[in-house]
N, C-alpha and C positions, 0 to 999 in steps of 0.2 A: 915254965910255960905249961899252962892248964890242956888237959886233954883236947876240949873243945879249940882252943886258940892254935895250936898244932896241928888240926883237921882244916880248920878255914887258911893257916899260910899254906899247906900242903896242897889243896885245892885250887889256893889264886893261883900259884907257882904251875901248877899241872894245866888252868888255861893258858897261862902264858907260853906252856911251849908245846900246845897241843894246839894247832888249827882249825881242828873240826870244832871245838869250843870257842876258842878267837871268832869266830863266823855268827853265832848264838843270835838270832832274833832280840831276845829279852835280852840277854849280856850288851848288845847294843844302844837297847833303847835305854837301861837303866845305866850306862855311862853317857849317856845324852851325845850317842852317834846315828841313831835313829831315831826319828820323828816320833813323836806315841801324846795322847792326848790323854795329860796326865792330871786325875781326880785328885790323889792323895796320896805322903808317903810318909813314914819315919825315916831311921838309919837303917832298919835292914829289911824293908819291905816298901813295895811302889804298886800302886793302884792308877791303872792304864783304863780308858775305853779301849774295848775289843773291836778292830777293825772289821772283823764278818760277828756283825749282832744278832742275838737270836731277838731282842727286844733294844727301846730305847734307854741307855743306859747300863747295858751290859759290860760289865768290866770285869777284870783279871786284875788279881792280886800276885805280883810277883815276889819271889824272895832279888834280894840286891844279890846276891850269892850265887852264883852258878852251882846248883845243888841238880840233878835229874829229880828227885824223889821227896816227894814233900817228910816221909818219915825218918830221914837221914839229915832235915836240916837239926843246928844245935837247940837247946830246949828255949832258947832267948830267942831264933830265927822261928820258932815256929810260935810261940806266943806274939812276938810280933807281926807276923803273915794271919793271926788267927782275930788280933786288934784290931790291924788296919780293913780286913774283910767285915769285920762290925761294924766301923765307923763307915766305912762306905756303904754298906747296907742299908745304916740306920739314916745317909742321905739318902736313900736311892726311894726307902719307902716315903720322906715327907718331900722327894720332889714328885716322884712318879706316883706315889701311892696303888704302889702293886698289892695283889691281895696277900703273898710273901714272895721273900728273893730267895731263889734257888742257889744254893750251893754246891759245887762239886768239884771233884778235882780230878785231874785225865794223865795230861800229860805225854801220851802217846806220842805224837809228832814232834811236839818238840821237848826235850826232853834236859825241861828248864823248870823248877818248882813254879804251878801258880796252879790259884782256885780261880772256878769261873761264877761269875757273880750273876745273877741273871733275873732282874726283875720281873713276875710271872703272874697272868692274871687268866681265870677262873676260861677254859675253853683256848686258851693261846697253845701256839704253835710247841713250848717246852711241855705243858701240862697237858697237852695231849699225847706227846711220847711217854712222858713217866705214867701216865693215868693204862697206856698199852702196855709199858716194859711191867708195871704191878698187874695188870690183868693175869698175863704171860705166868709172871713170878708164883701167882694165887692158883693157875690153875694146868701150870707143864706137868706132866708124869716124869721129866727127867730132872723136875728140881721136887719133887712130893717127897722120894726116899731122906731130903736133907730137915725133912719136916718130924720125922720120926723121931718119938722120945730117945732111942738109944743111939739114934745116931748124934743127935743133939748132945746128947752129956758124954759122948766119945770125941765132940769135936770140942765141949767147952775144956774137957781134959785134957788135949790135945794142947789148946793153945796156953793153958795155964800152966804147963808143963816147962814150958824154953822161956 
């Protein structure tokens, strides 16, 4: 048994006798025990509409895999989550023709892999908060020190390093 295929039974086996994951939002919809209004999927990825939309057509790409951490799915799980987020993308621009679809991934609350797909047009409600959080970004005194030449190449060393 390959590294990866050892990590996914060790995982299904751990929802199975862990309840706080048996309960999973996403584990539900993508065993089709919860309702979800579903654009597109392969075998290890599912493309849902998001019930609270920040626009029309906003969706979430789930892994099928109870994973919390998009960086922890296997290198197959996450080319496939990174496909299926293209392909629905590349409907989202010739049904809605947004001026681009936002990307990102959170995670926070529920702590099931997905990216949020978010078709986004010039003055709307998402590109007003990114157009704020880069203001912020361009001009805090407590993110300018991260701006510094040497702290810059102590941090690229930093992470080339592990």
């Amino acid at each position: 048994m390959k590294k990866n295929e050892a990590k996914i039974v060790k995982t299904k086996a751990r929802q199975k006798s862990n309840p706080r994951l048996a309960k999973c939002v996403f584990c539900e919809i993508v065993q089709e025990r919860a309702k979800a209004y579903r654009v597109y999927e392969d075998a290890d990825s599912l493309g849902i509409l998001d019930i609270h939309p920040y626009a029309q057509g906003h969706c979430l790409i789930l892994s099928k895999r109870h994973v919390p951490w998009w960086h922890d799915l296997t290198e197959k799980e996450t080319e496939s989550l990174f496909r299926v987020a293209r392909t629905i993308a590349r409907k989202m621009m010739k049904a809605f023709r947004p001026d681009f679809v936002c990307m990102y991934a959170r995670g926070r609350r529920i702590p099931h892999t997905h990216i949020f797909l978010v078709p986004t047009f010039s003055g709307d409600l998402l590109d007003r908060f990114f157009n704020a959080l880069e203001r912020f970004q361009e001009s805090s005194e407590d993110l300018a020190q991260l701006k510094n030449r040497k702290w810059m190449q102590a941090t690229a060393a930093r992470l080339k390093a592990v």
